[in-house]
MOPAC internal coordinates of N, CA, C and O (Angstrom, degrees):
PM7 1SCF
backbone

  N    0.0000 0     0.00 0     0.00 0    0    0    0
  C    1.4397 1     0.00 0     0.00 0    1    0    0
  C    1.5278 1   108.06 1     0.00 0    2    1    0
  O    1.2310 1   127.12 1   -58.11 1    3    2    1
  N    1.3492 1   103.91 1   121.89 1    3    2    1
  C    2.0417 1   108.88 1  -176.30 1    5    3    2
  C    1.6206 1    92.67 1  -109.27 1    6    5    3
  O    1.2310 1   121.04 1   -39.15 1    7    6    5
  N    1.2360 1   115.61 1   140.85 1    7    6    5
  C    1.3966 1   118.83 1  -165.07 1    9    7    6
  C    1.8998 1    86.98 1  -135.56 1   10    9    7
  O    1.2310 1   117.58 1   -45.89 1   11   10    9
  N    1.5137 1   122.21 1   134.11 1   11   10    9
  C    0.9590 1   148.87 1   167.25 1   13   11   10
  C    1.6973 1   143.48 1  -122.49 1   14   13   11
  O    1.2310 1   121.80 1   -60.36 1   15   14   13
  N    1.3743 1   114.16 1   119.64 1   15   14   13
  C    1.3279 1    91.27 1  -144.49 1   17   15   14
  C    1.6971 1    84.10 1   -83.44 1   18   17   15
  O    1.2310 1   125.34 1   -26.34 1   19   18   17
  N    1.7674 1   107.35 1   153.66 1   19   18   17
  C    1.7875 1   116.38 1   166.72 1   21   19   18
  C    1.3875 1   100.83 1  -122.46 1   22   21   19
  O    1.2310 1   120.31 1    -3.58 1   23   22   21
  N    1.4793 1   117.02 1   176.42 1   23   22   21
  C    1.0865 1   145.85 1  -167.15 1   25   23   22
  C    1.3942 1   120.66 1  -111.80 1   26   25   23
  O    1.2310 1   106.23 1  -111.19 1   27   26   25
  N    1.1278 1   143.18 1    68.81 1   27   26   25
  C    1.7719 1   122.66 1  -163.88 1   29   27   26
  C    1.2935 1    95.09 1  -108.12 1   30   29   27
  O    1.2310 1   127.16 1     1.81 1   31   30   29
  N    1.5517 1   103.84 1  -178.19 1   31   30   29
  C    1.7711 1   133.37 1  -176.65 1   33   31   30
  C    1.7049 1    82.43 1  -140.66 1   34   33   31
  O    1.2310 1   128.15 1   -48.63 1   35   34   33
  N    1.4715 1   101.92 1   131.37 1   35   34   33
  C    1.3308 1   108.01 1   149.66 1   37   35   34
  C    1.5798 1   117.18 1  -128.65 1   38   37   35
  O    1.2310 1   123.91 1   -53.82 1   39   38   37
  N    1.2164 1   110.10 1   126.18 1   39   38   37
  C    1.8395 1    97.41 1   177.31 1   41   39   38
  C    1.3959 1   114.44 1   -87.59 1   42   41   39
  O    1.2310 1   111.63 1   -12.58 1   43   42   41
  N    1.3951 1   133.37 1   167.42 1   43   42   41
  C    1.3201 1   131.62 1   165.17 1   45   43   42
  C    1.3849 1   125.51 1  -138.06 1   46   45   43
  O    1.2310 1   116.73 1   -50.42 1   47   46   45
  N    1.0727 1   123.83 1   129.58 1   47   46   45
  C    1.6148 1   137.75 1   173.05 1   49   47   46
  C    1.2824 1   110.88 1   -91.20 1   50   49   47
  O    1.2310 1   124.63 1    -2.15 1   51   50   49
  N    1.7520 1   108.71 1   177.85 1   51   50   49
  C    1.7585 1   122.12 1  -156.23 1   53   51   50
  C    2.2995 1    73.61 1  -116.99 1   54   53   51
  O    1.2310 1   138.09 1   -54.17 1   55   54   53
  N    1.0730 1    82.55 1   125.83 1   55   54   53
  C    1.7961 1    86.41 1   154.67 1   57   55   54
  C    1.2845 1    96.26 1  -142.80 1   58   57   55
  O    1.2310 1   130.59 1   -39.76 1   59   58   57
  N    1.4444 1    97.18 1   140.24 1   59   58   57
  C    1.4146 1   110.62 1  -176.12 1   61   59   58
  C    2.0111 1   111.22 1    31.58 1   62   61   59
  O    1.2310 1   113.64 1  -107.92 1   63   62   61
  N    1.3861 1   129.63 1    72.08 1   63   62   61
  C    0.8982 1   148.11 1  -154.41 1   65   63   62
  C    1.5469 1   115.44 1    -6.76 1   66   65   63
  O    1.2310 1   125.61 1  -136.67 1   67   66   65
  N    1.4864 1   106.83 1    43.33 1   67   66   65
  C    1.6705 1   128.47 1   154.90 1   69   67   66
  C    1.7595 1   103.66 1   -84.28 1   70   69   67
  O    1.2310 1   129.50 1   -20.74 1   71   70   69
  N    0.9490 1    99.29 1   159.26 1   71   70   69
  C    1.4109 1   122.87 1   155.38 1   73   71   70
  C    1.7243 1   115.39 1   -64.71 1   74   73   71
  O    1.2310 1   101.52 1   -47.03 1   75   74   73
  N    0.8850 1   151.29 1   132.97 1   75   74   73
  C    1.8714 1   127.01 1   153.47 1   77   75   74
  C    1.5918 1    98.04 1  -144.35 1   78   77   75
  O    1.2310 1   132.54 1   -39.21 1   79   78   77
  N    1.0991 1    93.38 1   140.79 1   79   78   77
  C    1.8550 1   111.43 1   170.93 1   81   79   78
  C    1.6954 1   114.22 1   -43.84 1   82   81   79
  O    1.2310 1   114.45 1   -31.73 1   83   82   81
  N    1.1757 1   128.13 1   148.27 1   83   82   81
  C    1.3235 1   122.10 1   165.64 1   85   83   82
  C    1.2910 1   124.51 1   -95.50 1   86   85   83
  O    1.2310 1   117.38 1    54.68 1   87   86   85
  N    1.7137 1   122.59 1  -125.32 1   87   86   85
  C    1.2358 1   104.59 1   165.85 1   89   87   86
  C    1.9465 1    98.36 1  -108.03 1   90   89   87
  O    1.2310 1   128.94 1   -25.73 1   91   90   89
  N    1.6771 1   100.37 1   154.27 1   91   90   89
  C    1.5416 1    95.80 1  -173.80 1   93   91   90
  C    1.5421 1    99.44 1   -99.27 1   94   93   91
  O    1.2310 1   129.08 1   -34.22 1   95   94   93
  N    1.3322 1   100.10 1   145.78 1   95   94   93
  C    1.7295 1   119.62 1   171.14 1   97   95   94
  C    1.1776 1   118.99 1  -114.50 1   98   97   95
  O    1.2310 1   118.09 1   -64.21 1   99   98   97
  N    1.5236 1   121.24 1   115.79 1   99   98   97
  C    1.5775 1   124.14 1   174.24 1  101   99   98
  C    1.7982 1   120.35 1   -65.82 1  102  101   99
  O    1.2310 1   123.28 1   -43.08 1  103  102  101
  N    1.2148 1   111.31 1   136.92 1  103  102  101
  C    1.1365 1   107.02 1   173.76 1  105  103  102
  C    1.9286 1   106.79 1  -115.22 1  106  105  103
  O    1.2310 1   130.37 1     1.44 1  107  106  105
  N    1.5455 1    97.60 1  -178.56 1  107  106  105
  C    1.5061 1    97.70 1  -156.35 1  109  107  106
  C    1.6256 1   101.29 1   -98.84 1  110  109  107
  O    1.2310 1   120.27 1   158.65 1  111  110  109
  N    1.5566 1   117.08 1   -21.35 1  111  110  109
  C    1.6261 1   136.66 1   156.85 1  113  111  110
  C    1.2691 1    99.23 1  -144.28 1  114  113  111
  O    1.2310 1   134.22 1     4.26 1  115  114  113
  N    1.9927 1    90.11 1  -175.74 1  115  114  113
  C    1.0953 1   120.13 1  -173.11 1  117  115  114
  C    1.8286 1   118.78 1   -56.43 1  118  117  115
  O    1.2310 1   133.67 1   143.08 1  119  118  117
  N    1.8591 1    91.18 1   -36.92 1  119  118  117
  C    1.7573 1    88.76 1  -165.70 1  121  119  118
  C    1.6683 1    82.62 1   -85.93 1  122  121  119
  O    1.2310 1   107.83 1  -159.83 1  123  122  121
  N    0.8089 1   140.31 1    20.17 1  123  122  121
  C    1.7025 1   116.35 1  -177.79 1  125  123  122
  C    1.5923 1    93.75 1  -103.70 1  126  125  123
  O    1.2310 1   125.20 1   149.45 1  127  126  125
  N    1.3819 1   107.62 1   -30.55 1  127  126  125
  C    1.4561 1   117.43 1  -150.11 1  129  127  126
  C    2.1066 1    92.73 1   -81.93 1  130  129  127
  O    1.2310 1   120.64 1   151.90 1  131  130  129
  N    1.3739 1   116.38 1   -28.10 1  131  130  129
  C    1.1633 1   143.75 1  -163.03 1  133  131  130
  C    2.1632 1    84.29 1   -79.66 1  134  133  131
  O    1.2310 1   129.83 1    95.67 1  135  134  133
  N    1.0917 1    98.64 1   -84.33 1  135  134  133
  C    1.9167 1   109.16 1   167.15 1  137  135  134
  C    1.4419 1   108.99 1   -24.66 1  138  137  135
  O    1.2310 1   122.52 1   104.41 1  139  138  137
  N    0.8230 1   112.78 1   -75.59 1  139  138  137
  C    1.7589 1    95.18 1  -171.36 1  141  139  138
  C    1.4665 1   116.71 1   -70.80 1  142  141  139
  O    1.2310 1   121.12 1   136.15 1  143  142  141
  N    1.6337 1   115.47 1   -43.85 1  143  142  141
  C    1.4347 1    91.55 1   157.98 1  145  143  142
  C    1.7402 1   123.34 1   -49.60 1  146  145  143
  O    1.2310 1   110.38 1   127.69 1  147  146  145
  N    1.0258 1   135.69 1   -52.31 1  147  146  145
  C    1.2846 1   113.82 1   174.10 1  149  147  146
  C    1.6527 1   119.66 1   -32.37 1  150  149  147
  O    1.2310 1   130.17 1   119.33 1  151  150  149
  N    1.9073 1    97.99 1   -60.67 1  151  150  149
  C    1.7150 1    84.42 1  -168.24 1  153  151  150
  C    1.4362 1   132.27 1   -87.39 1  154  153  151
  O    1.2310 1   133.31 1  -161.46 1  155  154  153
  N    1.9911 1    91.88 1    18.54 1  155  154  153
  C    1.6929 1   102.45 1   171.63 1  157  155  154
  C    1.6185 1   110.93 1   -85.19 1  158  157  155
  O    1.2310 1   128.17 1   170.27 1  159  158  157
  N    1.5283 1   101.88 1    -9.73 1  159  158  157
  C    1.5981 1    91.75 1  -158.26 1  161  159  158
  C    1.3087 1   120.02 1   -71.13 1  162  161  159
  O    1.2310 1   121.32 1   165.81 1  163  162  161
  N    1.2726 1   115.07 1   -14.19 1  163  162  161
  C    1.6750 1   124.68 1  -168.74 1  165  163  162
  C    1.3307 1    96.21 1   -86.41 1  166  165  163
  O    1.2310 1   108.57 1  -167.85 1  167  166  165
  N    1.1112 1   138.99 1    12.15 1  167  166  165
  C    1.4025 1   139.94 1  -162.60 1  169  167  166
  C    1.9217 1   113.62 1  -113.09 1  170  169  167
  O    1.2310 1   129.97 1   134.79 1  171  170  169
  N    1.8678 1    98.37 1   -45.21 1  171  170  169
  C    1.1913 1   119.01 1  -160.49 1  173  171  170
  C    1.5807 1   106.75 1  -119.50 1  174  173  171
  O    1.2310 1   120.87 1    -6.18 1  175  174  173
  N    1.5415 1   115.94 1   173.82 1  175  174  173
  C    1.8958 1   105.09 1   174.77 1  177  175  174
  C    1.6900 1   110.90 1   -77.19 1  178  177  175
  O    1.2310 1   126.50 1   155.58 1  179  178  177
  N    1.3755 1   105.10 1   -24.42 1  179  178  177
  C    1.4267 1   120.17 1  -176.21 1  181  179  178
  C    1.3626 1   120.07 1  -143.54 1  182  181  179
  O    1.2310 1   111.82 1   -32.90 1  183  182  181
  N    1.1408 1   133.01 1   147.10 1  183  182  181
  C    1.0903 1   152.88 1   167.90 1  185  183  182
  C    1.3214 1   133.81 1  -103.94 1  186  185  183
  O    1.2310 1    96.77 1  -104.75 1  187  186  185
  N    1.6214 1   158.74 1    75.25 1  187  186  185
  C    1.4780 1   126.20 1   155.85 1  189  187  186
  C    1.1333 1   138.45 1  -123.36 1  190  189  187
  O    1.2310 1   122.96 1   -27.03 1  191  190  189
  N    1.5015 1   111.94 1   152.97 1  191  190  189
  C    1.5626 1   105.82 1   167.29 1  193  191  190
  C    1.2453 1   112.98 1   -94.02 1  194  193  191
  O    1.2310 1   134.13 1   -32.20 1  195  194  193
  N    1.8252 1    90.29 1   147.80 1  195  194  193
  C    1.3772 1   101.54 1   174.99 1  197  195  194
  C    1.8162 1   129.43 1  -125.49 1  198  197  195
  O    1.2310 1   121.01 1    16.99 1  199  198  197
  N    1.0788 1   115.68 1  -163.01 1  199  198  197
  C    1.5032 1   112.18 1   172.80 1  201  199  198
  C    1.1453 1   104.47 1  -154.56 1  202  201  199
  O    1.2310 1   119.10 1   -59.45 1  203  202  201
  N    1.4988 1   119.33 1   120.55 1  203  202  201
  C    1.5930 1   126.62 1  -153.54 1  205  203  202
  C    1.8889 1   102.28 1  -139.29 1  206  205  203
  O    1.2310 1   117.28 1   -50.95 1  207  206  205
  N    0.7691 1   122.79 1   129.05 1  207  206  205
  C    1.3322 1   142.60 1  -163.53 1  209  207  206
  C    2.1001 1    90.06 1   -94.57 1  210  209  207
  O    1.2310 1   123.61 1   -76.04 1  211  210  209
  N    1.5004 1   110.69 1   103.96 1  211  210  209
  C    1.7047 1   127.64 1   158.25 1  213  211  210
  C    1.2038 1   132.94 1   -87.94 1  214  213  211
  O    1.2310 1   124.47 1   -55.99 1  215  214  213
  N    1.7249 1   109.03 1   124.01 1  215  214  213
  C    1.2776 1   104.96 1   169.23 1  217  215  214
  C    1.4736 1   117.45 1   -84.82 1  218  217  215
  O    1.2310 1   134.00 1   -74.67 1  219  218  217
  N    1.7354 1    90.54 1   105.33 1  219  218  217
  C    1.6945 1    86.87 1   173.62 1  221  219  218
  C    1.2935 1   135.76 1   -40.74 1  222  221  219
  O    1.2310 1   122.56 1   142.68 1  223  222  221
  N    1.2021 1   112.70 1   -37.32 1  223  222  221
  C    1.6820 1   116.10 1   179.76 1  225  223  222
  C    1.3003 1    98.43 1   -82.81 1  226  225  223
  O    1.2310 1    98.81 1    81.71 1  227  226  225
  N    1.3717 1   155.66 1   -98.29 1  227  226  225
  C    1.4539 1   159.53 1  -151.35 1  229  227  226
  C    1.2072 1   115.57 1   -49.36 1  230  229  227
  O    1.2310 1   121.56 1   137.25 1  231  230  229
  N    2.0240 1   114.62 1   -42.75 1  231  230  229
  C    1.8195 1   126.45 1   177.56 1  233  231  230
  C    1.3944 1   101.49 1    98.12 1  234  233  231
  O    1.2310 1   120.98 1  -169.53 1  235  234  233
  N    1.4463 1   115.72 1    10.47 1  235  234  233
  C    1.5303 1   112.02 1  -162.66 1  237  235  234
  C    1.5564 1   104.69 1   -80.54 1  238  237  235
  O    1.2310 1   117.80 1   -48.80 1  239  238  237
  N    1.0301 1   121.80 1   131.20 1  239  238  237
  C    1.7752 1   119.65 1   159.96 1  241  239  238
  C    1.5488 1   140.61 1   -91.48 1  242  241  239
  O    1.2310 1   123.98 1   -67.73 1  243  242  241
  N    1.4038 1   109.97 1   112.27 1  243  242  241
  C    1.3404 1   116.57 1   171.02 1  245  243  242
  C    1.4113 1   160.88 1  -131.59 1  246  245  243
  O    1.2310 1    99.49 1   -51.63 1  247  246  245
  N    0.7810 1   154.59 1   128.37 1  247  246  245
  C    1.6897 1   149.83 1  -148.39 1  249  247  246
  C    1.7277 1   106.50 1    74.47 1  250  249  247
  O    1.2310 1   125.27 1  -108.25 1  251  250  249
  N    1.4375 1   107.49 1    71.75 1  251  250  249
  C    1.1369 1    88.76 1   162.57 1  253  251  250
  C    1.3635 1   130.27 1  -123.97 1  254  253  251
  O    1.2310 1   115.55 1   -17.59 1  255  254  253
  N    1.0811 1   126.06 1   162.41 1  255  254  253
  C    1.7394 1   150.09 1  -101.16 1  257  255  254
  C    2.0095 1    96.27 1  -146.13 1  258  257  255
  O    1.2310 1   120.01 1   -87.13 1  259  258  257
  N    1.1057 1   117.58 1    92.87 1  259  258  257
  C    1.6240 1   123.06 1   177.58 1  261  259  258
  C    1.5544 1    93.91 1   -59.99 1  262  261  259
  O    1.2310 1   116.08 1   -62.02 1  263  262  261
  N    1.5219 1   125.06 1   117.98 1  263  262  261
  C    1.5439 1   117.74 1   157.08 1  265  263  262
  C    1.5000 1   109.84 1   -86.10 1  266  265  263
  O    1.2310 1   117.35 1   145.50 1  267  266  265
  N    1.6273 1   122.65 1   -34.50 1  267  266  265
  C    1.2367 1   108.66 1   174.14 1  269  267  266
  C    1.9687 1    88.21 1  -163.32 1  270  269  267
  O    1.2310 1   134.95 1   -26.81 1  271  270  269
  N    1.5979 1    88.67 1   153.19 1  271  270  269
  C    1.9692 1    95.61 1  -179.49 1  273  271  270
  C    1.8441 1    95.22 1  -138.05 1  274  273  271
  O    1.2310 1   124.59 1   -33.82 1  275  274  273
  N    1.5951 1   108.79 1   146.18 1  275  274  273
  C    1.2492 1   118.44 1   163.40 1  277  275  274
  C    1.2009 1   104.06 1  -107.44 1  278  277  275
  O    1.2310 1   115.08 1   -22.78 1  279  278  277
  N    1.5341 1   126.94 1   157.22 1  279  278  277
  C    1.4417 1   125.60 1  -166.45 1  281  279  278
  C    1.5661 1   143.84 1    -7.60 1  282  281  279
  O    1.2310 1   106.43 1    73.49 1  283  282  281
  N    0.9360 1   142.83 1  -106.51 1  283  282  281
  C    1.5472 1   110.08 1  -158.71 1  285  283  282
  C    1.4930 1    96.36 1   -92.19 1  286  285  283
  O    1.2310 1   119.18 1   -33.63 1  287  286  285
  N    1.4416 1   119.17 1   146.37 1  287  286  285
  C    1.3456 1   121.86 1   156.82 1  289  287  286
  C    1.3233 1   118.88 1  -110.23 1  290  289  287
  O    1.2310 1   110.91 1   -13.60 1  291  290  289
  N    1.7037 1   134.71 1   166.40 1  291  290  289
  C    0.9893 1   114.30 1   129.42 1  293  291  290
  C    2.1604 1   138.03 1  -102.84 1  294  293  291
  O    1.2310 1   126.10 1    18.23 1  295  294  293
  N    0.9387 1   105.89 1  -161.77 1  295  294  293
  C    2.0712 1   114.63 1   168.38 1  297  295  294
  C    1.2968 1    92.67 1   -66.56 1  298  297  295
  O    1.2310 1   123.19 1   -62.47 1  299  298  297
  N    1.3291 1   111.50 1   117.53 1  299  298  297
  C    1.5093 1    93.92 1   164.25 1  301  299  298
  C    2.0927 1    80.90 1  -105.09 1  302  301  299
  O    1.2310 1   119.01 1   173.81 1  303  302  301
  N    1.0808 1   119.49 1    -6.19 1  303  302  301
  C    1.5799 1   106.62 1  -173.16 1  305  303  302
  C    1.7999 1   107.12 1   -74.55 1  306  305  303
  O    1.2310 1   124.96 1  -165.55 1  307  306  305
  N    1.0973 1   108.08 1    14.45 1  307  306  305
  C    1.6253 1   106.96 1  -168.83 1  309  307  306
  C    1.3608 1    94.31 1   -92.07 1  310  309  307
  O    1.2310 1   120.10 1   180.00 1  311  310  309

């Protein structure tokens, strides 16, 4: 198992007055990953970047790590 750390942005919307994930965007670091969440947030209810530890072989994602969130988020660790 090769474990790699990535960078994502996930935004989130209200459906049916849930929370739900949007679509996620990889970034290349932390401050890039930090940048677009900023200039997604005016867009969505929430915003964050994260830093998530990949299993290269399987694609599985885990332990991840909020570097920064604009309004509501949800667990995505649940």
């Amino acid at each position: 198992m090769s474990l790699s750390e990535k960078f994502i942005v996930l935004p989130f919307k209200k459906v049916r007055g849930n929370l739900a994930p949007g679509e996620m965007r990889q970034a290349s670091n932390s401050a890039a990953a930090e940048r677009i969440a900023a200039a997604m947030s005016s867009r969505f209810v929430g915003v964050a970047a994260y830093s998530v530890l990949v299993d290269m072989e399987s694609g599985d994602m885990s332990s991840p790590r909020v570097l920064c969130q604009f309004g509501e988020i949800a667990d995505i660790a649940a």
